[in-house]
Biotite code that builds the C-alpha atoms (Angstrom):
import biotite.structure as struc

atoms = struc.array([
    struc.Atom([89.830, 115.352, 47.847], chain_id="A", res_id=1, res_name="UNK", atom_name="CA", element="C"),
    struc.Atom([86.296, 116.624, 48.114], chain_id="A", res_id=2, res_name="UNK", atom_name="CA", element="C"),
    struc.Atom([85.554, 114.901, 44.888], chain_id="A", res_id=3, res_name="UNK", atom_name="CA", element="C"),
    struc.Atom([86.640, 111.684, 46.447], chain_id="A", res_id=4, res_name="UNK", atom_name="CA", element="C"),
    struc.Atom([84.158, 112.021, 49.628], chain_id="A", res_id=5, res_name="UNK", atom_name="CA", element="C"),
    struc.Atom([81.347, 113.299, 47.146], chain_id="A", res_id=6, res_name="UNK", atom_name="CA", element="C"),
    struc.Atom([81.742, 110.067, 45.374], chain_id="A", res_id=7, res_name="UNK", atom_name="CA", element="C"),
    struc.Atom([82.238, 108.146, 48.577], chain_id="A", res_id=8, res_name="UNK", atom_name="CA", element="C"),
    struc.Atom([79.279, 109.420, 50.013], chain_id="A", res_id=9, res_name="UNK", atom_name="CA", element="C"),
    struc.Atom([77.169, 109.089, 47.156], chain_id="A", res_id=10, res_name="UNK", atom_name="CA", element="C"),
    struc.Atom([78.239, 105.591, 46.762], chain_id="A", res_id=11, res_name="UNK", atom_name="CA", element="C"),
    struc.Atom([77.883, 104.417, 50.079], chain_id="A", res_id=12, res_name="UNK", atom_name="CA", element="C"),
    struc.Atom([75.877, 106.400, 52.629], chain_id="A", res_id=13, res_name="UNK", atom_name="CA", element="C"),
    struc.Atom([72.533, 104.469, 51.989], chain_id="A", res_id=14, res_name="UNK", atom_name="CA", element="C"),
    struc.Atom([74.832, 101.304, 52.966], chain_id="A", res_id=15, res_name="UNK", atom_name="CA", element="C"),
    struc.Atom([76.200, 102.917, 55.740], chain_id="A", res_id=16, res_name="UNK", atom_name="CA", element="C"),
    struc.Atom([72.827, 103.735, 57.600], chain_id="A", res_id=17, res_name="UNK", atom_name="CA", element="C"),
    struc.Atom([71.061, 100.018, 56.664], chain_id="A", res_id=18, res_name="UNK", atom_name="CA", element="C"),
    struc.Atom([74.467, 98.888, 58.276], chain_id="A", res_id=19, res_name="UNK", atom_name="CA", element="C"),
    struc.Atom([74.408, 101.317, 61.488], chain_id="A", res_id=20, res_name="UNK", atom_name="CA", element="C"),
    struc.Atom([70.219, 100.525, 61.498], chain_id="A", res_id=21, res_name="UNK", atom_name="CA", element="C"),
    struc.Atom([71.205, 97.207, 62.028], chain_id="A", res_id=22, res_name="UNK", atom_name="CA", element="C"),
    struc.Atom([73.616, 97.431, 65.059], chain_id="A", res_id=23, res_name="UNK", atom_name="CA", element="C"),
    struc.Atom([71.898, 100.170, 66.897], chain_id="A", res_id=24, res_name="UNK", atom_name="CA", element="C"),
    struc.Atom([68.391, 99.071, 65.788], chain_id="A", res_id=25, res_name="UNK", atom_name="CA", element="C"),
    struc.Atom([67.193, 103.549, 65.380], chain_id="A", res_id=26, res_name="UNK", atom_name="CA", element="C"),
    struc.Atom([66.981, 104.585, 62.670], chain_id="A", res_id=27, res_name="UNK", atom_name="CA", element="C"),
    struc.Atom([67.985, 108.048, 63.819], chain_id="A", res_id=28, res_name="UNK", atom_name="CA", element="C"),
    struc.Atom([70.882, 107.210, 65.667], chain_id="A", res_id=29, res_name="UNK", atom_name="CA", element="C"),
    struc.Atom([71.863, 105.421, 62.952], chain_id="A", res_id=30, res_name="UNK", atom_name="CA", element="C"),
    struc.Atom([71.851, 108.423, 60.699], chain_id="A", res_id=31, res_name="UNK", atom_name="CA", element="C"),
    struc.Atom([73.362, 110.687, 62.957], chain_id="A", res_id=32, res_name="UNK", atom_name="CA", element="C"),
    struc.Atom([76.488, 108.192, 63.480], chain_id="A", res_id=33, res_name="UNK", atom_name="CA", element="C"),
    struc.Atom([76.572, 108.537, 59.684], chain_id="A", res_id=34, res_name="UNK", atom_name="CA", element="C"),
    struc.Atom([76.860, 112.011, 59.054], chain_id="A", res_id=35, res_name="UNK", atom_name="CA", element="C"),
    struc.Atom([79.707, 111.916, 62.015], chain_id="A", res_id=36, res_name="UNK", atom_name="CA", element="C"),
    struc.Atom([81.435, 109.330, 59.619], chain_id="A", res_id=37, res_name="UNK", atom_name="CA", element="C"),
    struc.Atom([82.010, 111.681, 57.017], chain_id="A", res_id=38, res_name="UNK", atom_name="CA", element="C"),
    struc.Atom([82.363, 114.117, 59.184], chain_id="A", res_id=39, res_name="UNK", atom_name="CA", element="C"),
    struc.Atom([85.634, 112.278, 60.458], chain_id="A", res_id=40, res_name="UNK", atom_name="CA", element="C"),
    struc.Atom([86.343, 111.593, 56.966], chain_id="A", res_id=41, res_name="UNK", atom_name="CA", element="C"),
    struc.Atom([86.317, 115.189, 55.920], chain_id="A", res_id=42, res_name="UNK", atom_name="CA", element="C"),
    struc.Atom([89.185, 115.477, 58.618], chain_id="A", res_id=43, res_name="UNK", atom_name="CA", element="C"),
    struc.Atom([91.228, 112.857, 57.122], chain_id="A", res_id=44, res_name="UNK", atom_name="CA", element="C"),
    struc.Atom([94.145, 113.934, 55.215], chain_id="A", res_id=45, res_name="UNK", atom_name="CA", element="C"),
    struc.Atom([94.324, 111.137, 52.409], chain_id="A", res_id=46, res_name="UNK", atom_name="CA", element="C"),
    struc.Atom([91.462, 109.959, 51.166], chain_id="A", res_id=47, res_name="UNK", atom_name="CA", element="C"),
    struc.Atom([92.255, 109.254, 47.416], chain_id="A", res_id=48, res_name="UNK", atom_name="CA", element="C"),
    struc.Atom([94.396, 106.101, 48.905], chain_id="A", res_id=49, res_name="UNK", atom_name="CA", element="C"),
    struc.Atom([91.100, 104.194, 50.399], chain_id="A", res_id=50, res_name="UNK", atom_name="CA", element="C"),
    struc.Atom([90.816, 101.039, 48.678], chain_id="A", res_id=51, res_name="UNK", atom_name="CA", element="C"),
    struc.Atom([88.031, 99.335, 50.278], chain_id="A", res_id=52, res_name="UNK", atom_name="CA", element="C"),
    struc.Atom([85.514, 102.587, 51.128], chain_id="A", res_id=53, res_name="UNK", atom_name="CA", element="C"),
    struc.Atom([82.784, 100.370, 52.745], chain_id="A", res_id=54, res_name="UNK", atom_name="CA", element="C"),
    struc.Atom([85.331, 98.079, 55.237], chain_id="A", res_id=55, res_name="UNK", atom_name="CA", element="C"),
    struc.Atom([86.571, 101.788, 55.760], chain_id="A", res_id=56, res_name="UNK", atom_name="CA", element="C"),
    struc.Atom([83.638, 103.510, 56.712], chain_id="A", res_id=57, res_name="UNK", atom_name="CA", element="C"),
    struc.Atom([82.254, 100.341, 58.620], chain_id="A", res_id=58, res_name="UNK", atom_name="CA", element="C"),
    struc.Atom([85.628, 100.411, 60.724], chain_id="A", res_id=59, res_name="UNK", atom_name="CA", element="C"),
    struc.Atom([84.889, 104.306, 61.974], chain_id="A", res_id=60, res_name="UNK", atom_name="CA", element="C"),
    struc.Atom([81.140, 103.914, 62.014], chain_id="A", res_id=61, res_name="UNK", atom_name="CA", element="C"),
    struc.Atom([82.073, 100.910, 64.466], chain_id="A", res_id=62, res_name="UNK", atom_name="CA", element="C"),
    struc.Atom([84.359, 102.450, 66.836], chain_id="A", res_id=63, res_name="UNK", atom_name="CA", element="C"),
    struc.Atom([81.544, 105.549, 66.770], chain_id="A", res_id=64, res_name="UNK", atom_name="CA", element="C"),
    struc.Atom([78.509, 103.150, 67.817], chain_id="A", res_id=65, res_name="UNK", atom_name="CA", element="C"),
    struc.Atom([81.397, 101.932, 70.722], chain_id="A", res_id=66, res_name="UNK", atom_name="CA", element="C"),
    struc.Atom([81.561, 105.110, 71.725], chain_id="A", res_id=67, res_name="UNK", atom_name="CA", element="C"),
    struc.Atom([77.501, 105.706, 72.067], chain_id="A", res_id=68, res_name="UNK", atom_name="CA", element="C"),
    struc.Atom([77.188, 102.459, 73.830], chain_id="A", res_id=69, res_name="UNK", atom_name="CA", element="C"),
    struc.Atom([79.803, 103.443, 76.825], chain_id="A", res_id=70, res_name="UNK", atom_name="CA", element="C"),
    struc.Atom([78.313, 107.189, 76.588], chain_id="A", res_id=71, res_name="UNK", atom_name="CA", element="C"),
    struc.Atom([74.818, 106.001, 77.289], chain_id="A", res_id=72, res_name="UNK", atom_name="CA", element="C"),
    struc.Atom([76.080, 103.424, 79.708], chain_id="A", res_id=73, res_name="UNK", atom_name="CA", element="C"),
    struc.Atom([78.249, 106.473, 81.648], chain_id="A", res_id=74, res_name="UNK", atom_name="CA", element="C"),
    struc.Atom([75.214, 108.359, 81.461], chain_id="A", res_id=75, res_name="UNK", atom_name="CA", element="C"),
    struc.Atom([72.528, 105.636, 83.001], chain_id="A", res_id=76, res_name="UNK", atom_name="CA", element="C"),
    struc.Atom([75.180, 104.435, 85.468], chain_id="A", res_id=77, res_name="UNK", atom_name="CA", element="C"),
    struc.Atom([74.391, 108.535, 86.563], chain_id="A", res_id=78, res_name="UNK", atom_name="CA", element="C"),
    struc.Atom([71.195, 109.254, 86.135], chain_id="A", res_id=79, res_name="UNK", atom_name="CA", element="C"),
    struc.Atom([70.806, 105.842, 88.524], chain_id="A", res_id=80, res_name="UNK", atom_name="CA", element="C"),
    struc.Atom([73.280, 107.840, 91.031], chain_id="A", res_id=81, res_name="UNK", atom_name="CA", element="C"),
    struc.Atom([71.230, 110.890, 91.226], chain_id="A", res_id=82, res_name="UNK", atom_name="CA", element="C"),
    struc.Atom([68.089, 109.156, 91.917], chain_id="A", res_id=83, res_name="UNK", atom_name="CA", element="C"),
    struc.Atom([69.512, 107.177, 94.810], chain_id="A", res_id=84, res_name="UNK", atom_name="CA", element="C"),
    struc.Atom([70.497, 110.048, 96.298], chain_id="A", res_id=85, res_name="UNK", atom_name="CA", element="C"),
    struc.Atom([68.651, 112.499, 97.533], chain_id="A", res_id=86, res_name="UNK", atom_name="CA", element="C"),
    struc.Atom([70.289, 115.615, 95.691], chain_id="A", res_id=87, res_name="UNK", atom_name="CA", element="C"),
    struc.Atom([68.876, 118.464, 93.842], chain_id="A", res_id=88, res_name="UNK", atom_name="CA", element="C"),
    struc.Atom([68.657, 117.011, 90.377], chain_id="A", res_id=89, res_name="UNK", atom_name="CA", element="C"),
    struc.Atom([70.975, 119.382, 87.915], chain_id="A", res_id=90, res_name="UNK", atom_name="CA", element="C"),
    struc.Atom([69.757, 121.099, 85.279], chain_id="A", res_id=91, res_name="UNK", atom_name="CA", element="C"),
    struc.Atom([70.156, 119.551, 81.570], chain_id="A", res_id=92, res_name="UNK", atom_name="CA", element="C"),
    struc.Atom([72.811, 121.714, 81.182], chain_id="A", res_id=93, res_name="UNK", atom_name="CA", element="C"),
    struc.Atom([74.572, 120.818, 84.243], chain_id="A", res_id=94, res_name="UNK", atom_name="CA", element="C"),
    struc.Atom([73.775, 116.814, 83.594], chain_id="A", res_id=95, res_name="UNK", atom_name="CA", element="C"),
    struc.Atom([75.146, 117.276, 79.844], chain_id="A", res_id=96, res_name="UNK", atom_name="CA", element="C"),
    struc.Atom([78.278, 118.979, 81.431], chain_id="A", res_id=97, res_name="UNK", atom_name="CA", element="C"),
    struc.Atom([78.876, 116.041, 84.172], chain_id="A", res_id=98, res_name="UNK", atom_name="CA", element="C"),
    struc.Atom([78.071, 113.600, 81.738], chain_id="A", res_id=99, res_name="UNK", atom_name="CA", element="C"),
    struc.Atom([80.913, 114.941, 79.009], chain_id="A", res_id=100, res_name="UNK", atom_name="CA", element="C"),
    struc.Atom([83.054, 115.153, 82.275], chain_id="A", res_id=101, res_name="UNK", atom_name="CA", element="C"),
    struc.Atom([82.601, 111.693, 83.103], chain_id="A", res_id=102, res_name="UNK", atom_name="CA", element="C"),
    struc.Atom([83.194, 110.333, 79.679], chain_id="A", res_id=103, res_name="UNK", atom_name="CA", element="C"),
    struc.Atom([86.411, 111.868, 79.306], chain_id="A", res_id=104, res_name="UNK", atom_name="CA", element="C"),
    struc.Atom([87.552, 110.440, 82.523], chain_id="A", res_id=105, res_name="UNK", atom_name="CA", element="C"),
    struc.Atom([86.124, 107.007, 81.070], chain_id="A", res_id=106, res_name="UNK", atom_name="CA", element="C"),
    struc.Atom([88.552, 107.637, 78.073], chain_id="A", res_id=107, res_name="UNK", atom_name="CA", element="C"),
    struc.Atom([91.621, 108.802, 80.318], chain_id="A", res_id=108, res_name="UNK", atom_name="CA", element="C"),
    struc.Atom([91.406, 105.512, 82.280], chain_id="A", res_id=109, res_name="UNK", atom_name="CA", element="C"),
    struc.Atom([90.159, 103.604, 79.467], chain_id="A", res_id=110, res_name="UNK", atom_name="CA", element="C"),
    struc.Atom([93.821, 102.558, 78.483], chain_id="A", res_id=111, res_name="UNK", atom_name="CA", element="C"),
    struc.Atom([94.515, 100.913, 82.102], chain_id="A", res_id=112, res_name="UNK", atom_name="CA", element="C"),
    struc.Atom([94.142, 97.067, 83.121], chain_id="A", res_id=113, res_name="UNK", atom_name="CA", element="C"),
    struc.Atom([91.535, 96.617, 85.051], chain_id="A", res_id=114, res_name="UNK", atom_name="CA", element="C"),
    struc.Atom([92.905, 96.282, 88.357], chain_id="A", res_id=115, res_name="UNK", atom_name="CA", element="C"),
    struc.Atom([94.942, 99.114, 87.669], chain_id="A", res_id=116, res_name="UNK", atom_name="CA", element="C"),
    struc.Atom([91.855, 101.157, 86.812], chain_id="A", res_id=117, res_name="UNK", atom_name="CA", element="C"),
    struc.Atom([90.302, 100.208, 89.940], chain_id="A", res_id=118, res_name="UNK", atom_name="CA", element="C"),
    struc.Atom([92.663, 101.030, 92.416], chain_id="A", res_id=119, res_name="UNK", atom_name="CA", element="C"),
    struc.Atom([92.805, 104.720, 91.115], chain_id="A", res_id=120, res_name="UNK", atom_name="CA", element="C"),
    struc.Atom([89.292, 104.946, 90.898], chain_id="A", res_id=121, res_name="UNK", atom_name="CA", element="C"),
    struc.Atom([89.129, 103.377, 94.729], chain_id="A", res_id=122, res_name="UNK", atom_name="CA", element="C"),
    struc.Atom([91.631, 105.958, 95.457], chain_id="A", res_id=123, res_name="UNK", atom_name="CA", element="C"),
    struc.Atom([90.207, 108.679, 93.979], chain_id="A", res_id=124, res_name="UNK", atom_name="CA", element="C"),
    struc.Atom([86.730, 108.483, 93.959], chain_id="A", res_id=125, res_name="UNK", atom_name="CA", element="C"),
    struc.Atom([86.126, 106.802, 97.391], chain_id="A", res_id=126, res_name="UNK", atom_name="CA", element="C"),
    struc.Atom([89.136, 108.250, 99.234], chain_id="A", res_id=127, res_name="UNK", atom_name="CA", element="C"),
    struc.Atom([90.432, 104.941, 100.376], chain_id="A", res_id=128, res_name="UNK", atom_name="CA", element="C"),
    struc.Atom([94.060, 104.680, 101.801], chain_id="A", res_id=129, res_name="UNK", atom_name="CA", element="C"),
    struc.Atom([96.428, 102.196, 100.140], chain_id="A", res_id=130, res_name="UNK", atom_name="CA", element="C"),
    struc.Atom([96.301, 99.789, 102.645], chain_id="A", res_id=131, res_name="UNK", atom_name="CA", element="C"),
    struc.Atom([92.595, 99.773, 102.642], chain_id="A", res_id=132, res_name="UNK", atom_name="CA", element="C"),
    struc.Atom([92.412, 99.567, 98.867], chain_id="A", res_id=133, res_name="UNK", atom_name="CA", element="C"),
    struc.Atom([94.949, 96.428, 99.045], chain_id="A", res_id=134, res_name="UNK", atom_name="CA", element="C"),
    struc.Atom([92.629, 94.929, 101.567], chain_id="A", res_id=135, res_name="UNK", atom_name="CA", element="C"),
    struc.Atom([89.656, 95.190, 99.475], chain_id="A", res_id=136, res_name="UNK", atom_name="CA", element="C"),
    struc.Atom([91.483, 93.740, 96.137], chain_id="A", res_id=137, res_name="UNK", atom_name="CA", element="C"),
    struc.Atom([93.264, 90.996, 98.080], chain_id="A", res_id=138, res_name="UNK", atom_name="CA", element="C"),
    struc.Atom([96.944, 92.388, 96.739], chain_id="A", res_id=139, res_name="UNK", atom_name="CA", element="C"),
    struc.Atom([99.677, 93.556, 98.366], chain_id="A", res_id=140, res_name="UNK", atom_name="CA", element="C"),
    struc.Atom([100.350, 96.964, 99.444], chain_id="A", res_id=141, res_name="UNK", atom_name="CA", element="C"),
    struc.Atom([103.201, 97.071, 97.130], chain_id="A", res_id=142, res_name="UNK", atom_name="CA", element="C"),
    struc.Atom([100.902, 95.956, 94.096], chain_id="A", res_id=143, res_name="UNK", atom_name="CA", element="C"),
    struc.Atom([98.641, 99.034, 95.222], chain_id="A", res_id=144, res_name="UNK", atom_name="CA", element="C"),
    struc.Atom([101.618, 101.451, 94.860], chain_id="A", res_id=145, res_name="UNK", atom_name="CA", element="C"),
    struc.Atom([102.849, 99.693, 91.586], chain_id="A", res_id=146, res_name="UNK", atom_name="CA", element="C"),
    struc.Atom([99.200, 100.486, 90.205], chain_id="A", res_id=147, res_name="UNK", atom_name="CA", element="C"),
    struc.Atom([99.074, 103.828, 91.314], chain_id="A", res_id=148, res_name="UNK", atom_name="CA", element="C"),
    struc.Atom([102.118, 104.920, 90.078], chain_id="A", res_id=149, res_name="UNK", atom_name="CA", element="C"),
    struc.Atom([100.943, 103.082, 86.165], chain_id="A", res_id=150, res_name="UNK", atom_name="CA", element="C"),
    struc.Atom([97.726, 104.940, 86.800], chain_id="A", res_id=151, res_name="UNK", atom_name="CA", element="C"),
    struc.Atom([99.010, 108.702, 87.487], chain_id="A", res_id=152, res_name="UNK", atom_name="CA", element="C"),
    struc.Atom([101.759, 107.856, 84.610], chain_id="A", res_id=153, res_name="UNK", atom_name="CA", element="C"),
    struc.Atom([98.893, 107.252, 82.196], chain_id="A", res_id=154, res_name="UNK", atom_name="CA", element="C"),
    struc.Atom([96.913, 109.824, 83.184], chain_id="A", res_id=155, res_name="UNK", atom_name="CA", element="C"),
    struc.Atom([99.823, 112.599, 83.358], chain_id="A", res_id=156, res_name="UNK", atom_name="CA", element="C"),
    struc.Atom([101.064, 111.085, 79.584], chain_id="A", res_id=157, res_name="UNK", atom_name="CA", element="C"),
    struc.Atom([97.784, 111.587, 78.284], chain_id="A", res_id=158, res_name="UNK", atom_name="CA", element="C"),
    struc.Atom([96.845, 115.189, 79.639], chain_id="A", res_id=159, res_name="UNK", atom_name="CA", element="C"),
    struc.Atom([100.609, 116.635, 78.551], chain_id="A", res_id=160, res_name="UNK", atom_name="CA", element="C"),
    struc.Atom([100.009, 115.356, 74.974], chain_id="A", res_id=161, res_name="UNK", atom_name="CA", element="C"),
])
């Protein structure tokens, strides 16, 4: 198996970074989204049965560059938060930690419809009663509990597994 990724990599990590170069346009972050592409592929159980290595690798290296666009969108959606409010700005440490926090939320809810997502979050986040939340989205209050009970479903299936 490691003889397949040696070749693999040897083959095709020059490719890979022109490729990732092109759709983040770094050169750095385009390396580093690389190496986590093998990195996943190391994980990978069968690797001998990879037929097309490059639509492969493209495929993880895609869903990976996803995943750094909503990360630094989580994290400027934040940073904007903090300096509109007059709080003691955290330490890197603590803004790293909040950040992680708040992209694993992202993820959790990820999987809901939008509405859906919304509701929870108005819930949640802002406090708002049901009726109040089916005020401000123009549904019904029994829409509002539908939602919420798809929400905590999702969110209870996905922290149990």
């Amino acid at each position: 198996m490691t003889s397949t990724i040696n070749a693999i990599y040897i083959e095709h990590h020059g490719w890979l970074r022109r490729f990732l170069s092109r759709r983040t346009g770094c050169v750095h972050l385009a390396s580093d989204i690389a190496q986590d592409v093998f990195v996943r592929l190391l994980t990978r159980d069968s690797v001998a049965e990879i037929r097309e290595p490059r639509a492969f690798l493209a495929r993880i290296a895609q869903g990976l560059v996803a995943d750094q666009w909503r990360r630094a969108a989580i994290e400027r959606a934040w940073l904007e938060t903090v300096a509109t409010m007059e709080l003691s700005v955290p330490s890197p440490e603590e803004q790293a930690e909040i950040v992680e926090a708040l992209v694993r939320i992202d993820a959790l809810l990820s999987g809901l419809a939008p509405r859906t997502r919304e509701t929870f979050l108005l819930s949640r986040l802002e406090g708002l009663t049901y009726p109040q939340i089916a005020e401000r989205l123009s549904v019904s209050l029994s829409t509002v509990e539908k939602d919420m009970a798809t929400a905590m479903r999702h969110v209870y299936h996905l922290l149990t597994d």
